[in-house]
ROFIPA-62100 format. One line per field, with one value per residue (C-alpha): residue number from 0; residue in one letter; x, y, z; chain. Coordinates in nm, 2 decimals. Layout:
tilo NUM | ...
drendren A | ...
xx X | ...
yy Y | ...
zz Z | ...
lumdo A | ...
***
This chain:
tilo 0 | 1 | 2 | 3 | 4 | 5 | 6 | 7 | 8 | 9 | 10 | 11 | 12 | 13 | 14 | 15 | 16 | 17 | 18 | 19 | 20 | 21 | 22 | 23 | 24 | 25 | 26 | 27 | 28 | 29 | 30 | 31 | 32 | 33 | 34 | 35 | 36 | 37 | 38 | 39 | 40 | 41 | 42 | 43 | 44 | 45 | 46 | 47 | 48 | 49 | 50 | 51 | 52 | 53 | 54 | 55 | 56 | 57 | 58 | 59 | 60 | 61 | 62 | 63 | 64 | 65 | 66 | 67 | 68 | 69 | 70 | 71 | 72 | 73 | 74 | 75 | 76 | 77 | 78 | 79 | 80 | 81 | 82 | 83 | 84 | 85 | 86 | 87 | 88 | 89 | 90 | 91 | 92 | 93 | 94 | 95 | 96 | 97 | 98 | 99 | 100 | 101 | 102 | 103 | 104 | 105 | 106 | 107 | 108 | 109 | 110 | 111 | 112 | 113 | 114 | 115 | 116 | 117 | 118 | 119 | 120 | 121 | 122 | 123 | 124 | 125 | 126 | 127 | 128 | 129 | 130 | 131 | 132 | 133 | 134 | 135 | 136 | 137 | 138 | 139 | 140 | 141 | 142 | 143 | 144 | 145 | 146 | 147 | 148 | 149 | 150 | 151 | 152 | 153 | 154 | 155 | 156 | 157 | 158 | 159 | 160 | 161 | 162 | 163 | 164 | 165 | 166 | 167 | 168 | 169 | 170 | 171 | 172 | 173 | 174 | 175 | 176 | 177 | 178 | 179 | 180 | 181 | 182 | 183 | 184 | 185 | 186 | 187 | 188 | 189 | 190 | 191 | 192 | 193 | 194 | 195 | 196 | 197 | 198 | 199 | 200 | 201 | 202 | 203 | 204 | 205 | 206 | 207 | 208 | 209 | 210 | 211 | 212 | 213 | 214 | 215 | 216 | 217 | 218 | 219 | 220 | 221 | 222 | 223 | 224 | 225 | 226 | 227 | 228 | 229 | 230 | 231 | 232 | 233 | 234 | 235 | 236 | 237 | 238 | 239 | 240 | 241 | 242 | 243 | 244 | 245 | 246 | 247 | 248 | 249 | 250 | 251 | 252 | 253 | 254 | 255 | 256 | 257 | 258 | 259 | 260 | 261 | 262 | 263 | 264 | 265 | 266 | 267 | 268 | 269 | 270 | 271 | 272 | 273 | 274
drendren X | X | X | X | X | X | X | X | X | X | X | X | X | X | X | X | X | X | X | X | X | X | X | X | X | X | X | X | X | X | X | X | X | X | X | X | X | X | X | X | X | X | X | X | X | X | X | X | X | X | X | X | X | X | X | X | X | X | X | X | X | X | X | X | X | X | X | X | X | X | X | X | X | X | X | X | X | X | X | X | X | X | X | X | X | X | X | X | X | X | X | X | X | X | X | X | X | X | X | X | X | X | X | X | X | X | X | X | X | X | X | X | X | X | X | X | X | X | X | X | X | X | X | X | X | X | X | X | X | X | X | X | X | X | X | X | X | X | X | X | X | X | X | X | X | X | X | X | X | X | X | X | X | X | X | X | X | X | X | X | X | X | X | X | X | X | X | X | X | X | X | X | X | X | X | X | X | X | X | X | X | X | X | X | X | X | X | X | X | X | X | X | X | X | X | X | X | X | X | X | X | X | X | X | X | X | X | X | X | X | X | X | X | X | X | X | X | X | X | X | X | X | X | X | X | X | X | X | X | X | X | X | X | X | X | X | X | X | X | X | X | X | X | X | X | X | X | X | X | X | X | X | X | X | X | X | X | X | X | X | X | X | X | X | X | X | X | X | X | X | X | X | X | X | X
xx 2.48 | 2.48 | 2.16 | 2.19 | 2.25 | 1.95 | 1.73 | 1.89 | 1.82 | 1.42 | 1.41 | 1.57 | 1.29 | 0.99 | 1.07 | 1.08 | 0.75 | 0.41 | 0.20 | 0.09 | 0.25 | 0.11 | 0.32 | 0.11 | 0.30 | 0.18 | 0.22 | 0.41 | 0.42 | 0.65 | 0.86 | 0.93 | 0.99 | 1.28 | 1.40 | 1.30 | 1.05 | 1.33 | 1.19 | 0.92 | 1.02 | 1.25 | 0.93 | 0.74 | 1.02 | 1.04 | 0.81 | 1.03 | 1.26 | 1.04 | 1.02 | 0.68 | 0.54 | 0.37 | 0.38 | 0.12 | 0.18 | -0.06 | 0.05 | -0.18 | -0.16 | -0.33 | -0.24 | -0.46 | -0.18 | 0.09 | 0.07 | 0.11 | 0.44 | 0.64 | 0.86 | 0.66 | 0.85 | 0.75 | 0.40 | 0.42 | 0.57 | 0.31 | 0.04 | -0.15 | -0.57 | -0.70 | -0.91 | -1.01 | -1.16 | -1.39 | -1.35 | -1.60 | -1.93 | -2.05 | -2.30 | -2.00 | -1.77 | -2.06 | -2.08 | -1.73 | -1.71 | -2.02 | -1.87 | -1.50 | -1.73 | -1.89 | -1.57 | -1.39 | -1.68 | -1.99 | -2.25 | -2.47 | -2.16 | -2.20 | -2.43 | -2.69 | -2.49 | -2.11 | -2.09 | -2.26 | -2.04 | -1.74 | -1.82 | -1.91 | -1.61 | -1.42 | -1.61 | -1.51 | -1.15 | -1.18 | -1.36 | -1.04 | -1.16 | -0.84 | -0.91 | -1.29 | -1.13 | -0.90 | -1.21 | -1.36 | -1.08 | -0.96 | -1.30 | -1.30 | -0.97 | -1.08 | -1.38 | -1.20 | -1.00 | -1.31 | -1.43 | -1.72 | -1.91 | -2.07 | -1.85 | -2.07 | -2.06 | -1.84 | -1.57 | -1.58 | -1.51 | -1.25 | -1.08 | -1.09 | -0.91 | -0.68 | -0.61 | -0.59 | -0.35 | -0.12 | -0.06 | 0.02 | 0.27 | 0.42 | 0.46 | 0.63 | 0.86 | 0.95 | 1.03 | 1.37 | 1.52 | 1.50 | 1.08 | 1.11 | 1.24 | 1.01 | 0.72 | 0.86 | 0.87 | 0.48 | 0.43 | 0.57 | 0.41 | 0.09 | 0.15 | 0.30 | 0.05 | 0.23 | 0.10 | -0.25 | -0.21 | 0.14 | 0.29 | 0.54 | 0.79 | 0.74 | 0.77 | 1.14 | 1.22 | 1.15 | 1.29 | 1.66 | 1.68 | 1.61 | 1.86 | 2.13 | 2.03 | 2.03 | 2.34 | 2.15 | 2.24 | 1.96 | 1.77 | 1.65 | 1.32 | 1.23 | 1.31 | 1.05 | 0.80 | 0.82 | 0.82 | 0.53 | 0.31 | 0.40 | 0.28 | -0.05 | -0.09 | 0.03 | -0.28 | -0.06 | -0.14 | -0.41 | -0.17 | -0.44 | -0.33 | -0.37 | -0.29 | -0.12 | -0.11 | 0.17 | 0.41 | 0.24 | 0.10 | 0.20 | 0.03 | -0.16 | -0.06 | -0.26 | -0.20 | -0.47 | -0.33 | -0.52 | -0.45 | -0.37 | -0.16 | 0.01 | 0.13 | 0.23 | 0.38 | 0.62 | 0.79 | 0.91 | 1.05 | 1.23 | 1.40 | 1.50 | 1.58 | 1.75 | 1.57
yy 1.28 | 0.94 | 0.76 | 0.75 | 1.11 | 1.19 | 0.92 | 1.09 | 1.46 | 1.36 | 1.23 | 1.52 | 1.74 | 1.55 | 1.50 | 1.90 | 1.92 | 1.69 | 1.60 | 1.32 | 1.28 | 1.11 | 0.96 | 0.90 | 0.70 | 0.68 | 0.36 | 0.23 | -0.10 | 0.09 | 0.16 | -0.12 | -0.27 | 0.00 | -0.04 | -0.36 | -0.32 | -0.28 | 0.07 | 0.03 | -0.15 | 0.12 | 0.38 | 0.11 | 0.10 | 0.51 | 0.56 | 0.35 | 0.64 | 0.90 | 1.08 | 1.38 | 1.22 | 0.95 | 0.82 | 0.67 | 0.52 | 0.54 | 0.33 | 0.38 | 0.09 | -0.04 | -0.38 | -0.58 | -0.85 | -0.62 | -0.72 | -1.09 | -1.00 | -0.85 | -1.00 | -1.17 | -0.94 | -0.66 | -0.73 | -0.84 | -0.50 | -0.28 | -0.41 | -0.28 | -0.23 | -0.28 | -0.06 | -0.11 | 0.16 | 0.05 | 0.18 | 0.52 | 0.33 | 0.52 | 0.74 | 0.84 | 0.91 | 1.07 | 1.35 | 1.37 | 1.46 | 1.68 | 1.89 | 1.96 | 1.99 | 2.26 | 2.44 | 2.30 | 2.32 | 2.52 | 2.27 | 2.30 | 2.15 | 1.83 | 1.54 | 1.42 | 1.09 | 1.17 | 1.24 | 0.91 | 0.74 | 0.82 | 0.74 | 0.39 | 0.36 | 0.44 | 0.21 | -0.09 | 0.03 | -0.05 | 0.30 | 0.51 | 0.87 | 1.03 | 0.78 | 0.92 | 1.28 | 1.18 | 1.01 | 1.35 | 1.56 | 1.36 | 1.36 | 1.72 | 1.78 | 1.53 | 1.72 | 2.05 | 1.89 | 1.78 | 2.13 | 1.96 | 2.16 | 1.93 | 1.63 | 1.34 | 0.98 | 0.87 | 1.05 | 0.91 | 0.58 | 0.68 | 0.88 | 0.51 | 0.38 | 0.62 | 0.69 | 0.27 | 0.20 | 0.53 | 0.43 | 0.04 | 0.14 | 0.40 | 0.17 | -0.07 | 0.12 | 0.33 | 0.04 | -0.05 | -0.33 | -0.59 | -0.56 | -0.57 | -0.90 | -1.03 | -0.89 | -1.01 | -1.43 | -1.35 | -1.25 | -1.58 | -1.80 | -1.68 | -1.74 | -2.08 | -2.40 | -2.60 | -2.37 | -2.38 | -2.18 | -1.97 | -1.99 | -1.77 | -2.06 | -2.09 | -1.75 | -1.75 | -2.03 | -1.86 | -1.52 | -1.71 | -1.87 | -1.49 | -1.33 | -1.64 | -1.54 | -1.17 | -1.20 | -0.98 | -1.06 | -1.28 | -1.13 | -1.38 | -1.55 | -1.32 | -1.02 | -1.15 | -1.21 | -0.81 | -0.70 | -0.97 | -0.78 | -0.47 | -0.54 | -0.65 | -0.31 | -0.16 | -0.37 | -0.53 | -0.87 | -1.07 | -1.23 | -1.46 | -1.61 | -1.97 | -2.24 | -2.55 | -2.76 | -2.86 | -2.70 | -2.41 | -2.07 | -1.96 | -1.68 | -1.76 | -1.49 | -1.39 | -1.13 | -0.81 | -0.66 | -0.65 | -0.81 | -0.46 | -0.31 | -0.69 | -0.63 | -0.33 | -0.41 | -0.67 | -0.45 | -0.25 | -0.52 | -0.63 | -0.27 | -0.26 | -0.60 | -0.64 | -0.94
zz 1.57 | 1.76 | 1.81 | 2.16 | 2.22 | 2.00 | 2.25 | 2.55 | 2.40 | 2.35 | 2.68 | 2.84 | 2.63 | 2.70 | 3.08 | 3.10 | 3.27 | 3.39 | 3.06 | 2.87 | 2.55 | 2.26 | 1.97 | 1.59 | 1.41 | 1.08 | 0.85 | 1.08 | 0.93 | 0.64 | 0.87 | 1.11 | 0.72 | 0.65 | 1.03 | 1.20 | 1.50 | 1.76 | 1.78 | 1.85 | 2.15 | 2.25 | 2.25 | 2.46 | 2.76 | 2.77 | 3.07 | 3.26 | 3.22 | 3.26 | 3.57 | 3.46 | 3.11 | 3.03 | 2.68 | 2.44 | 2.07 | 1.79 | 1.54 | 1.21 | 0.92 | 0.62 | 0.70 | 0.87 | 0.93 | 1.04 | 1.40 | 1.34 | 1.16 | 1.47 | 1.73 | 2.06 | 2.22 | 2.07 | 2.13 | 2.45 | 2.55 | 2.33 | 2.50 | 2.19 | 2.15 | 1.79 | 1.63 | 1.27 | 1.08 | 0.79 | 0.47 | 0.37 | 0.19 | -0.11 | 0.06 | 0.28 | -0.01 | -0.24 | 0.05 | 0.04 | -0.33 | -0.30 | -0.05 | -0.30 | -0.59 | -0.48 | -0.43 | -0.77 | -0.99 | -1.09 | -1.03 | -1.28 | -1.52 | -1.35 | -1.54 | -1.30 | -1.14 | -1.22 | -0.81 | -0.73 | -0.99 | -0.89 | -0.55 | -0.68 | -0.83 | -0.53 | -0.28 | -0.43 | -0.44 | -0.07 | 0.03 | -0.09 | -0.10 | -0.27 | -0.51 | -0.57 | -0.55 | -0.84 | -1.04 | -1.06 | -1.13 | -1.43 | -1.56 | -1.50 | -1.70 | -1.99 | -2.02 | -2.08 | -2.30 | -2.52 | -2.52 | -2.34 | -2.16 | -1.97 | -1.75 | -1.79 | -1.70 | -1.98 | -1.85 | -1.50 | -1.72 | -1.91 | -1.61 | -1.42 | -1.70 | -1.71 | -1.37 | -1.33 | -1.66 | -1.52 | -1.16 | -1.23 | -1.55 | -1.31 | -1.01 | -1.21 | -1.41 | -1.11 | -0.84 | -0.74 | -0.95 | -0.69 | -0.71 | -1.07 | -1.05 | -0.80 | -1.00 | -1.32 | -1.13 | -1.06 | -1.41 | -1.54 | -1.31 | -1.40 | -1.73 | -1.66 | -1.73 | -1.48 | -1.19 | -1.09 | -0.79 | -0.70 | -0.31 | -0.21 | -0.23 | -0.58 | -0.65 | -0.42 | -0.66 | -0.99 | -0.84 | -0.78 | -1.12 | -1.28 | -1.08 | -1.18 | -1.55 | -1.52 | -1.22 | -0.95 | -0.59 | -0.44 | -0.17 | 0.12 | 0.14 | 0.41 | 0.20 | -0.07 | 0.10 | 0.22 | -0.12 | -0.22 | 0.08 | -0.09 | -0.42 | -0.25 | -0.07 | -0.40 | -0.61 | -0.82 | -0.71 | -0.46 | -0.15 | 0.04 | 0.40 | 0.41 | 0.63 | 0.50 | 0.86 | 0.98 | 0.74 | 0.85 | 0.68 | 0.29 | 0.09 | -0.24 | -0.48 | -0.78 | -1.04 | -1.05 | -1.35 | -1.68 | -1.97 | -2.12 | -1.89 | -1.84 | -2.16 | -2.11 | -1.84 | -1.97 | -2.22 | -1.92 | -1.70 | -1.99 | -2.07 | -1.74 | -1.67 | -2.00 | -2.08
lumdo A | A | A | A | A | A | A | A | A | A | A | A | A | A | A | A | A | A | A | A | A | A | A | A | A | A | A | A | A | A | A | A | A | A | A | A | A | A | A | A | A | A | A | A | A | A | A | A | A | A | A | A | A | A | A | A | A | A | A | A | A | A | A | A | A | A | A | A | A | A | A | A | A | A | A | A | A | A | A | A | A | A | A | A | A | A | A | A | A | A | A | A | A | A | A | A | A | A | A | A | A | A | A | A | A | A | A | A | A | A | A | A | A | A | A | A | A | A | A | A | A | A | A | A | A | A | A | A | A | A | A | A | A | A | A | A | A | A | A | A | A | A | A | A | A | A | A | A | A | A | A | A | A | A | A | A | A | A | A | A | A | A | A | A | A | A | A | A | A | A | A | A | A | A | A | A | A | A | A | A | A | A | A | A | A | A | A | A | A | A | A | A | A | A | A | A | A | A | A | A | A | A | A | A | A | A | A | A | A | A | A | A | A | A | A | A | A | A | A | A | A | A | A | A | A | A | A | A | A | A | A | A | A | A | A | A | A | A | A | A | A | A | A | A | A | A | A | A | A | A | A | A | A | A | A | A | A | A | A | A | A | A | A | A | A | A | A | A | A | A | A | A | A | A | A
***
C-alpha cells in the first residue's frame, strides 16, 4: 500500500470524532536513525489537517544528545519540552528486586545482602533495573546448578561476569558486518602507540583502509559516526563530546571492553572479517 494512502487512511481515522490523541514514540532516536527525522516532521504538521483531534508526540530516548542531531527544521516545528528521567538509585532498585523476589524466590534462600548487591551492581550500570533483575536471576540459576542451597554473594559476582562477558561476545558476533568493521578500527587504534586519544576522524580513516584490504563498500563519514553512537549506547566503547573551536565538535572514543573479553573479542572479528 502507498505511503500516502496509509497517511490519508490515519487521518481519515483519527479525525472521526473530537479527542485528543497522544502518539508515544518509543526510542525514537532508533528510528529517525533507520528513517531519517522527516517523519517526524510529518507528525508535527498533522493538526494543521485536522479538523476534531489534536495531536501530541512523546518521543522517549536514551540519548541525551539525540535532539542536537536533527534537522533545525525539525525542531523548530516540534516545539519540544525536555524531560530527563534520572536513572533508579540503589535504594530505588533494591525495592524493585525485593518486590520480584518475593514472587521468584522463597526468601529465606536468599543470603543476607544478595538484594542490596545486586542493586549495587545495577546502579552504577546507569540505574538499569532489567539489568539488576538479570543479576539475580543468574545467580539464582548458578546456584541451582551448584546444588547450593543457599544463593549467596559470590554468585551475584560471578552472575555479573557472566551476564557482562555474554552480552558484549554476543553483540559483537551478532552485528551486521559493516559494525564489525568499525569496531574492529577502534580495536586497533587502541592498541596503536601512535594514538593517545582516538577522534572519530581517525577512526573513518582506519575504517577505509580495512574495508580497501578486506574490499567492503565504504560507508560515509556520517554513517560511522551513527554506528560509533551506537556502540556507546551498546557499552562497547566511551564516545565523549568535545569541542575543538573553530573546527568545531568531534567525539573522543574509548574502548570499555575488558582485557578478557578484548581478546575474545578479536578472534571473532577476525572469523567473520576473514582477517
Amino acid at each position: 500500500m502507498p505511503t500516502d494512502a496509509i497517511y490519508n487512511k490515519f487521518i481519515e481515522i483519527i479525525d472521526q470524532e473530537k479527542k485528543i490523541v497522544l502518539l508515544i514514540l518509543d526510542e525514537i532516536d532508533q528510528a529517525v536513525k533507520k528513517i531519517s527525522d522527516n517523519f517526524i516532521y510529518t507528525l508535527t504538521r498533522l493538526n494543521s489537517e485536522l479538523k476534531n483531534t489534536q495531536i501530541g508526540i512523546v518521543g522517549i530516548s536514551n540519548s541525551l544528545t539525540f535532539m542536537d542531531d536533527l534537522d533545525p527544521r525539525v525542531r523548530s516545528s516540534l516545539g519540544e519540552e525536555e524531560i530527563v528521567f534520572p536513572p533508579y538509585n540503589a535504594l530505588q532498585l533494591r525495592d524493585i528486586l525485593t518486590e520480584r523476589a518475593e514472587q521468584a524466590f522463597n526468601m529465606e534462600i536468599l543470603q543476607e545482602g544478595v538484594i542490596a548487591k545486586c542493586a549495587a551492581f545495577a546502579a552504577r550500570e546507569h540505574g538499569d533495573a532489567r539489568r539488576a533483575l538479570d543479576l539475580l536471576r543468574v545467580a539464582g540459576e548458578l546456584a541451582e546448578r551448584e546444588g547450593s542451597e543457599t544463593v549467596k554473594l559470590k554468585h551475584i559476582d560471578t552472575a555479573n561476569n557472566k551476564i557482562e562477558k555474554d552480552k558484549m561476545l554476543e553483540i559483537i558476533e551478532n552485528e551486521p558486518k559493516q559494525f564489525q568493521l568499525v569496531l574492529h578500527s577502534i580495536m586497533q587504534l587502541t592498541e596503536d602507540k601512535n594514538f593517545e586519544k582516538i577522534f572519530t576522524g581517525d577512526i573513518f580513516n582506519r575504517y577505509q583502509n580495512i574495508c580497501e584490504i578486506t574490499k567492503n563498500e565504504i560507508l560515509t563519514q556520517r554513517r560511522i559516526s551513527d554506528i560509533i553512537a551506537e556502540f556507546d549506547m551498546l557499552g562497547l566503547i566511551n564516545a565523549k563530546v568535545i569541542s575543538k573551536g573553530r573546527q568545531g565538535r568531534t567525539r573522543e572514543i574509548k574502548l570499555m571492553l575488558s582485557k578478557n573479553i578484548t581478546e575474545k573479542a578479536k578472534d571473532i572479528l577476525k572469523k567473520s572479517l576473514d582477517l
